[in-house]
N, C-alpha and C positions, 0 to 999 in steps of 0.2 A: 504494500500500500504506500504511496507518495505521499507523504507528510506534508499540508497544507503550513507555509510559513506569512504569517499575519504582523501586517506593522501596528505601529500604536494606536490607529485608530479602530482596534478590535473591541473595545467597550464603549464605541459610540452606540446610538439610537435614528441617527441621522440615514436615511435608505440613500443619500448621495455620498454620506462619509463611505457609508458599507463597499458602498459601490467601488470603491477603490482599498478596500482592505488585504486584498492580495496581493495589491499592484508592487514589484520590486522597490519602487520608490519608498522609503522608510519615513513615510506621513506620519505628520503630529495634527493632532486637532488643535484649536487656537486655544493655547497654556501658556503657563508659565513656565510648565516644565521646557517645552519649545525655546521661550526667550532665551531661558537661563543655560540653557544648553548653547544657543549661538550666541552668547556673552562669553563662555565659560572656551568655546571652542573659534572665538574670533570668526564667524562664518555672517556672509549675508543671508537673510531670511526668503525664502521663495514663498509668494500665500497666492492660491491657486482657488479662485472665490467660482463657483456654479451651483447649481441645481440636479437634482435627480432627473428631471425631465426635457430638459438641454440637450438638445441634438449636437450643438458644434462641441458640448462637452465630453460627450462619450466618443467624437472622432480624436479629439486631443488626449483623452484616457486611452484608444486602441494605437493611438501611432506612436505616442510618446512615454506616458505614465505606466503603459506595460511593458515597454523596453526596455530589456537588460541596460544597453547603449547609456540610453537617458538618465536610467534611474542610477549606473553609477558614478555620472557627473553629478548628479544632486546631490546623492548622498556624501560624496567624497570633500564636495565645496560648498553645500548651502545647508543647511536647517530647511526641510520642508513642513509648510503648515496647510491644509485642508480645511475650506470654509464652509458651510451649508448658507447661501446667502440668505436662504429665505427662515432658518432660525436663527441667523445672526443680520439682520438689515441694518443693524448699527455699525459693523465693522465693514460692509460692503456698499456701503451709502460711503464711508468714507474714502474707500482706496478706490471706487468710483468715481470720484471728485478730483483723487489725482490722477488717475489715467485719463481722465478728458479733461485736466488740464495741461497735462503733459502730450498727450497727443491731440487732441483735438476730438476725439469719439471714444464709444467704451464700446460694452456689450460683454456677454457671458461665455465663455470661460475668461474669468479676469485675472490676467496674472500680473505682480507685484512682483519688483525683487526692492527688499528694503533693509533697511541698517537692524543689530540686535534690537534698538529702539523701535523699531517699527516703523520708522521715518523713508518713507518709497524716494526713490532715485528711479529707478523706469518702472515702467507700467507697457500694459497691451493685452490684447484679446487672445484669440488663437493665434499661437503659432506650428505650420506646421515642423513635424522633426528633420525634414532636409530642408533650404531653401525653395522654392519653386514661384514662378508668377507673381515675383518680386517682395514676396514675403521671405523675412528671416528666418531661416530655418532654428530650432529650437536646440539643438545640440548646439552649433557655431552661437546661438546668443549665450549660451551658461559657459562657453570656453571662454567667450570675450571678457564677461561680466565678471567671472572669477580671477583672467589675470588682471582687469583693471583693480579688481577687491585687492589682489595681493601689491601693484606695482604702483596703483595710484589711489589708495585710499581717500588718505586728505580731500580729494577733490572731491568724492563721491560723497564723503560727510559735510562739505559746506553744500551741495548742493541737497541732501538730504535736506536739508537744515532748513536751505533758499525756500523748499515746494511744502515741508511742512506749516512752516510760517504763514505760507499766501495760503493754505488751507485753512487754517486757524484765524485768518483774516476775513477770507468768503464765508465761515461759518458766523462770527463776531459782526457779520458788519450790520452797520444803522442803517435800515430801508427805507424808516418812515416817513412822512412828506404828508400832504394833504389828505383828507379825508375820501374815502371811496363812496360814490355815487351812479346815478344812470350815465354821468357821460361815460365812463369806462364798463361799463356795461352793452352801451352802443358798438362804442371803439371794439370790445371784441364778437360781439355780431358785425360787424365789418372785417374786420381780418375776416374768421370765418368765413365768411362771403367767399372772400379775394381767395381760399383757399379749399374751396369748395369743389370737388370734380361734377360738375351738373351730367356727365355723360355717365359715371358708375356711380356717383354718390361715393359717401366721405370725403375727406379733407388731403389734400396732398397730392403726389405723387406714390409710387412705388417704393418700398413695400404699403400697405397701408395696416392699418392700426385701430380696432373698434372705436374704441376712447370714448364710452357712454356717459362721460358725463359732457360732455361736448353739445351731447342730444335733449340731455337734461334741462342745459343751461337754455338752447333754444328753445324748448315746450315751454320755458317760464319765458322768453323772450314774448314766444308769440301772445301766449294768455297777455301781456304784459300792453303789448301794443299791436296785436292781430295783425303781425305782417306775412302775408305771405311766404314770402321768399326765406323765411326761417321756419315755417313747416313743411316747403319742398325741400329742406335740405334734410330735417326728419325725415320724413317717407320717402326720399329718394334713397337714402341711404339705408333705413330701416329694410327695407323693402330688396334692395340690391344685396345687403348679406345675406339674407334670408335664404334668397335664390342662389347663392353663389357656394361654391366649395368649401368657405372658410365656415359652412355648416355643415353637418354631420347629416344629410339626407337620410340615410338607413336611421342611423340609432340617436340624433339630438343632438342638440350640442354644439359651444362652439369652438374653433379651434382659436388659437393664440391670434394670430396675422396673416393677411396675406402675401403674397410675395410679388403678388402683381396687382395692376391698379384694378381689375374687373372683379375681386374678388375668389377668382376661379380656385389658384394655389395656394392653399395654404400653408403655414409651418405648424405641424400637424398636433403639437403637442394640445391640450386641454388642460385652463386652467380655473381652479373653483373662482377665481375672484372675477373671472371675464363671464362664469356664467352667473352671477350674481349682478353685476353691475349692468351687462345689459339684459338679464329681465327686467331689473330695475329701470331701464330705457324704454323696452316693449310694454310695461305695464303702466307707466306714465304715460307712453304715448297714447296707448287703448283708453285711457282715461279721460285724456286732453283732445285727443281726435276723433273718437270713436269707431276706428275699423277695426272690428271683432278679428281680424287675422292679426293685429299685433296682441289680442289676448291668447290668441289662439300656439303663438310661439314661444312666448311666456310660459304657456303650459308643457310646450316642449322641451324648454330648459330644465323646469322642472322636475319633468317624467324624465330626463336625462340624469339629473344630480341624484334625484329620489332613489333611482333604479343602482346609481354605479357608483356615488360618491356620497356613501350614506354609513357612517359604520352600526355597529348593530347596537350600541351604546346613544347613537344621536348626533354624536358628530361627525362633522362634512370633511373627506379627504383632500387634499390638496392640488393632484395634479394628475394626468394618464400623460404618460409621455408619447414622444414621436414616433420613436420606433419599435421593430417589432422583428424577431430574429435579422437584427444588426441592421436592418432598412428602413431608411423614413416612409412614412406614409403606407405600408404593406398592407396593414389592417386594415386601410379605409377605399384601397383601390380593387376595381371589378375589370374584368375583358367582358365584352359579349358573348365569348364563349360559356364563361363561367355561369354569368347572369342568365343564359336561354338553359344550361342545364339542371337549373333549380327551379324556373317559371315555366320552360316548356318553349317553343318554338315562336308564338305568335305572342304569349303574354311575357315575354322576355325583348322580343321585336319591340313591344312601345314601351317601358319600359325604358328602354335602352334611347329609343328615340326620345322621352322626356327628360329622359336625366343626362341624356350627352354623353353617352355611354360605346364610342366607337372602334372599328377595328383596328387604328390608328393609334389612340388614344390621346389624351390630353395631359396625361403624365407620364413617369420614367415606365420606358421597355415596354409599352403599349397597352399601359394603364388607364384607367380612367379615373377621376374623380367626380361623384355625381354631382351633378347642381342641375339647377332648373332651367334648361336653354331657352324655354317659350313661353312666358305665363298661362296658368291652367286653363283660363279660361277661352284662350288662343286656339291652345293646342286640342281642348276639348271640340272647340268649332270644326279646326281642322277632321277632327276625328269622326264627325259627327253623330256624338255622344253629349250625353247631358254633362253638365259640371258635375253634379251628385255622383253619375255613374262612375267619371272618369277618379275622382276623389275616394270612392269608395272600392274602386280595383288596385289604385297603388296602395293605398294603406295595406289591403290585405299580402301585394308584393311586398312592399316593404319588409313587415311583418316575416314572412316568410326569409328572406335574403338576410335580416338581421338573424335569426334562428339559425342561421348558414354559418353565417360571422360569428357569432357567438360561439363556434367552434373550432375558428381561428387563435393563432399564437396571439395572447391582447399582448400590446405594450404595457411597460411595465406602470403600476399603479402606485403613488406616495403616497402610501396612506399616515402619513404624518398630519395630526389635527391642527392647527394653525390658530392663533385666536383671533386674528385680526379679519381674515378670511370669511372663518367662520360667523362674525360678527356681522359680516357683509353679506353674507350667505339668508341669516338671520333677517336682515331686514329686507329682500328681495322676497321670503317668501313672506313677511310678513304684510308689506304693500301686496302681493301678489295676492294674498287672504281678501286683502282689504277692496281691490281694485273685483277680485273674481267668484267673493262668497265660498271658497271652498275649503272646508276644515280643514284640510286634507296638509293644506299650506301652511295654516295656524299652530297645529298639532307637530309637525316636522321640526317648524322655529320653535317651538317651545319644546322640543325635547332636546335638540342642540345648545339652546338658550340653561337652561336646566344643567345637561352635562357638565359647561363650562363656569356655571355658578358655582354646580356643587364637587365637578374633578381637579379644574385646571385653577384653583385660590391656594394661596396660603394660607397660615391660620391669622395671619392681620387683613386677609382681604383682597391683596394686590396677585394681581391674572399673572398666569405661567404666560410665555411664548407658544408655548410646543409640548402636545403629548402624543405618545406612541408607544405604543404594548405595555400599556399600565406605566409608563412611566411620562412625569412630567419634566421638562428642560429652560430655561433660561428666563430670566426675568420680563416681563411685558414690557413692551416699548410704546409710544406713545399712541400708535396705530392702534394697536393692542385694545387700547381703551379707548380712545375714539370711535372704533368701530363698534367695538361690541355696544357701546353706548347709545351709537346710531340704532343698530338692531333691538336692543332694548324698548328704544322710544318705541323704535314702528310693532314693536311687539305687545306693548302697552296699548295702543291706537287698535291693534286687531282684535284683543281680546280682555283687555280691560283688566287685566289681573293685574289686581295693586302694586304686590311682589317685583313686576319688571318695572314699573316705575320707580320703586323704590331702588332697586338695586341701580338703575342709572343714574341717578342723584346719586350715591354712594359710590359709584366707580367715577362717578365725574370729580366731586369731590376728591376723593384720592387722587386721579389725573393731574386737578390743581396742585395740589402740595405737593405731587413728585417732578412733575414736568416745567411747573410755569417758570418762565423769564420775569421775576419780579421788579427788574429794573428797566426793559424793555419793552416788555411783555411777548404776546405769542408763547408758542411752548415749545421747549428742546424735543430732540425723539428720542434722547435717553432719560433716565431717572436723575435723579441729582445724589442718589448712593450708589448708582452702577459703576459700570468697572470704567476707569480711567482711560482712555483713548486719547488719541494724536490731537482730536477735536472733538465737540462736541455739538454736532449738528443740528440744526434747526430750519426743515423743512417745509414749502409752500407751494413747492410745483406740484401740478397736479397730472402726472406720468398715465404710466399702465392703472394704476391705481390712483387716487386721489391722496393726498397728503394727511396728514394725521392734523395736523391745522386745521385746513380749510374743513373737513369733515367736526374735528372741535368745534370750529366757529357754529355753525349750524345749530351742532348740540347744545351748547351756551345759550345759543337765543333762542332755540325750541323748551329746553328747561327752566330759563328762567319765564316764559309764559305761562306753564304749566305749574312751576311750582310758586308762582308771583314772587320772585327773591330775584327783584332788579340789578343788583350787581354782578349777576352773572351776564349782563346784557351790555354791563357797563363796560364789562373784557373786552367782549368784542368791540365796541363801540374804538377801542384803544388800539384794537388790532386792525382796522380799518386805516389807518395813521401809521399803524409799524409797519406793513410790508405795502402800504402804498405802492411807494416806487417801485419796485418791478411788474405790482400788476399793472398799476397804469401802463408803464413801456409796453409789455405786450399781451394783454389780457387776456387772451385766445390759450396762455399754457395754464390759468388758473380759473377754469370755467367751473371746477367744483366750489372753490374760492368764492366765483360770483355768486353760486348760488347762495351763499348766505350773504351777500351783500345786498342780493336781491331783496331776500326775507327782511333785511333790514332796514333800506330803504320806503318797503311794504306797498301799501297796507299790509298789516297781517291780519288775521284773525281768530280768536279763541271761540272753542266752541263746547260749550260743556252740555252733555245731551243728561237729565234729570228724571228718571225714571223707575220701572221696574223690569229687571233682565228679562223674565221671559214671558211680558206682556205683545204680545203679537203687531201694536202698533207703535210699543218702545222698539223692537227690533226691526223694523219696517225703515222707523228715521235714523237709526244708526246708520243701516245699508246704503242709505241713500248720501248719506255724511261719508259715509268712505267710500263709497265707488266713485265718487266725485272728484274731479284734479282741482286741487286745491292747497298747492307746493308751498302756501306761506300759510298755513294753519295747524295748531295744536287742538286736538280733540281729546274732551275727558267725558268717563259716565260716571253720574256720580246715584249708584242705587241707593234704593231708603234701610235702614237698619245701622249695623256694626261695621258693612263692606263699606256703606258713607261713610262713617267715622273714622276709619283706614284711610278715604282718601283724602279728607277732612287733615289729616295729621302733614301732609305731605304737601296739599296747595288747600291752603288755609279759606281763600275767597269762596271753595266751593261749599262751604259751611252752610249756607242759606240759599242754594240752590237745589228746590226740590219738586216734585211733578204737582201740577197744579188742579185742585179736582180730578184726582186721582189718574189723571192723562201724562202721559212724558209731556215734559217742556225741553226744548231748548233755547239756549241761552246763546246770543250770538254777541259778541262783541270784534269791535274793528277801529282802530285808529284811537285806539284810548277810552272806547265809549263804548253802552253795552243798549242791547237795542230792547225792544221790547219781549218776552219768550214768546216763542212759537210754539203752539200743543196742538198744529192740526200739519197733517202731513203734506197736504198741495200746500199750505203756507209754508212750510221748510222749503218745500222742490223751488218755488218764486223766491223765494228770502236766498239762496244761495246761488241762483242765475246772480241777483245785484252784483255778487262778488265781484268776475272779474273787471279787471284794472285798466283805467285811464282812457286815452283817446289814441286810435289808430296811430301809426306814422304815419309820414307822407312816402310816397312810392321810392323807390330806391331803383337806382341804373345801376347795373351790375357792372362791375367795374372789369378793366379787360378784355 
């Protein structure tokens, strides 16, 4: 038997650590032990930052990280360390900051080589292990790098020195300037505009990139001033993923990116936060537009996370990767050969015709990726078939072809639970309850919601980062609690159980005292006892995901409506003046950002609905309160008994709001002022038309 030899990362938890625990490379996970070894042995530090679902990672772990070659230059001249970025975003927020200031771009596998302080001198992404197509080959960089380590030290430590500094500067610096309003709010519905592809929808060029809250910010744009031209960039772009590859046609789902402007290619991996944030886009927009096919995808997402990233405790998995015995995309591509001999000759023929399914293919070695070449109701004409029929024969292909798949090699699964994720997760299906009446949603968040209250705390209260087979890992980061806070609220608004109200005031609160900038304000993204780093970062871009800020800011000003304790309103009021300056310059990269600027600017509205739960016409005006787009409102119920005096404890105002002649009432207030209640339900449906906001624009010429 061949005796398997295991480096130090053999007592990780991390499925990306694991992933390289065989590799010759003698990997440290990020220690002290690490540091104190290259103090101790004069050696520079290599930190090799990716993800378990990283396609370019596992080409740079098969060419380089398993070669003999490679791994005894490492070993012989560097200290290697091993990052999990997505349990550690604190230490790869930061050597991200210096590899695109050092080079100008970043991206995953991030490699560092830095001084025993941790102090980066180069940075870069992949490299392959020869030279080729004008990249450094990764051997010839660790020959060069070690004899300038031995021949010219000195220099390599003042420039250490130089790139820490201006790190520690960009994270320090003063943003603030004027107050945030609708003119930078405009300003970035114009960028978007200008950046708008009107022929495939979304924004840019190639690759493209979901970025739902982009979509977000426009559905409040339009409610805001009904312009057109900000709800075609919605359904153009809603509408064009849908249909395009960078959805999982068979089995749900979306994938990361595309790699082309049409949507068609994808980069295959699947990530819980992309399928959280645009349900959250699809069920807003079903909301604010009303076409039942964006409710209709929502529940796609859904039945996609529910079925495959669900663990059996409650919470949500993190990622399915790209590939699938050593090839991108394997799992999700069909030939028509294969497709006709599972459907049969003629019900595999249109099939193949609808989904673009050719002999040719559309991906590697005469693949195809399905997507929707014709809209249904085209192709239906074409077919001369009903809509109903033709919708009702692919479901059951579908069906069938997934049950095919489903005994396919899957890509591999990280089932690693995430909190911030999961938070996010949380509030998608909890809008999703809210926007679609289906328990189904309600029940899911609240059993994830539950897990992470009662698995992933300390015994003071403060959230883990990361749990995985019974075991929890690193301290919460500011995301951590933003998010889960966000899901909280929306979980409270679904189901009214005091509990998640309460516990978001209490995880907020902590947030405050571990996170804030007391002399600046805004919040750092690590704790103020965590572990001591190069910098300590303070984030407001609103990326792949939204920023642990701009998501704060929201929470701030939805909690403090809810629980009437104004100085949480006041934060933000403060933070609108701290990072000014950069949203103003370009407000198109903090569109989550805006949307609490939005909320702030207002109107908002509070709405406490006063009742009895399962009074048939208290539940009536509920439904009608949440299925409603109404992006600048806090909703509470406040029932009669001991469950009032619970909510009574937590937002004090609602102490003297109770159903009126034995009817629900609600209580509408908006701009400081509270209106008369409403106890009859066509007077709710009229009373919450008045809502939306202000007066049209005036037309806009699309610029370009």
């Amino acid at each position: 038997m061949v005796r398997r030899s295991y480096n130090h990362l053999i007592n990780e938890k991390s499925p990306y650590l694991l992933q390289h625990v065989e590799n010759p490379v003698d990997w440290y996970p990020w220690s002290e032990e690490a540091f104190q070894k290259a103090k101790e042995e004069e050696k520079p530090i290599f930190l090799s930052i990716g993800y378990a679902t990283c396609h370019w990672c596992h080409v740079m772990a098969h060419e380089s990280f398993a070669d003999e070659e490679v791994a005894r230059l490492l070993n012989q001249f560097f200290v290697s360390i091993k990052v999990d970025r997505e349990e550690r975003p604190d230490i790869d927020q930061i050597y991200m900051s210096a590899c695109q200031a050092l080079t100008g771009r970043g991206g995953w596998p991030l490699s560092i080589f830095m001084t025993p302080e941790g102090n980066p001198f180069f940075a870069g992404t992949y490299f392959p292990k020869a030279s080729r197509m004008g990249m450094a080959g990764f051997t010839e960089l660790l020959t060069r790098i070690s004899d300038l380590w031995r021949t010219d030290r000195g220099r390599i430590l003042k420039s250490s020195a130089t790139i820490r500094q201006a790190i520690r500067k960009e994270t320090w610096a003063d943003t603030s300037g004027p107050a945030l309003g609708l003119g930078v709010m405009e300003k970035a519905y114009g960028q978007l505009l200008q950046t708008f592809d009107a022929t495939w929808g979304g924004f840019g060029k190639a690759p493209k990139f979901p970025t739902p809250h982009h979509l977000t910010f426009l559905l409040r744009w339009h409610r805001r001033r009904q312009d057109p031209e900000a709800r075609n960039m919605v359904d153009r772009t809603l509408e064009a993923m849908r249909r395009g590859g960078i959805f999982d046609q068979i089995g749900f789902g979306f994938h990361r990116y595309a790699v082309d402007e049409k949507w068609l290619i994808p980069h295959f991996e699947k990530m819980l936060y992309d399928q959280a944030l645009l349900a959250i886009a699809y069920t807003e927009a079903y909301q604010a537009l009303g076409k039942t096919q964006y409710a209709q995808i929502a529940r796609e997402i859904f039945t996609y996370v529910l079925r495959d990233m669900t663990s059996q405790k409650g919470g949500f998995y993190s990622a399915e990767d790209a590939d699938s015995e050593g090839k991108e995309g394997l799992f999700y591509t069909w030939t028509p050969r294969q497709v006709k001999k599972y459907l049969g000759e003629s019900l595999g023929d249109l099939f193949c015709r609808f989904y673009g399914i050719t002999p040719e293919g559309n991906f590697e070695d005469g693949t195809s990726i399905p997507y929707i070449s014709v809209p249904s109701q085209i192709f239906a004409s074409q077919e001369k078939i009903t809509l109903e029929e033709l919708e009702s024969t692919l479901r059951n292909a579908r069906e069938k072809l997934f049950q095919v798949r489903e005994r396919r090699v899957h890509p591999l699964k990280d089932d690693k639970i995430i909190t911030s994720w999961n938070g996010l997760m949380i509030a998608a299906l909890a809008k999703g309850f809210q926007a679609l009446q289906d328990s189904t949603y309600s029940q899911a968040a609240c059993r994830a919601a539950d897990f992470i209250l009662d698995g992933m705390r300390t015994t003071q209260g403060r959230l883990y980062r990361r749990f995985r087979h019974g075991h929890v890992a690193n301290p919460g980061y500011l995301e951590d609690y933003s998010f889960l806070v966000w899901g909280l609220i929306e979980l409270y608004e679904a189901t009214f159980e005091t509990k998640y109200l309460k516990e978001a005031l209490h995880l907020n609160q902590i947030m405050i005292e571990l996170f804030s900038d007391g002399e600046r304000g805004g919040f750092y993204f690590t704790a103020k006892d965590s572990e001591v780093l190069i910098a300590r970062p303070k984030e407001i871009y609103d990326g792949a995901v939204p920023s642990g800020n701009s998501v704060a800011a929201l929470n701030l000003l939805r909690l403090s409506r809810m629980a009437g304790n104004v100085s949480l309103e006041e934060k933000v009021d403060q933070w609108l003046r701290v990072f000014s300056l950069p949203v103003a310059d370009y407000p198109m990269a903090y569109t989550q950002f805006l949307n609490a600027v939005d909320f702030m600017v207002g109107p908002s509205q509070e709405i406490v609905i006063a009742g009895y739960p399962d009074a048939e016409t208290t539940r009536a005006m509920v439904a009608v309160v949440q299925q409603k787009f109404l992006p600048n409102k806090v909703l509470l119920f406040r029932p009669e008994g001991e469950a009032g005096k619970k909510l009574s404890t937590l937002s004090p105002f609602v102490e003297g709001m109770h159903p009126i002649d034995n009817q629900p009432a609600v209580y509408l207030c908006e701009g400081y002022a509270c209106k008369t209640p409403v106890t009859d339900l066509a007077a709710l449906k009229g009373a919450l038309q008045q809502f939306p906001l202000t007066q049209p624009s005036p037309p806009r010429r699309r610029r370009g």
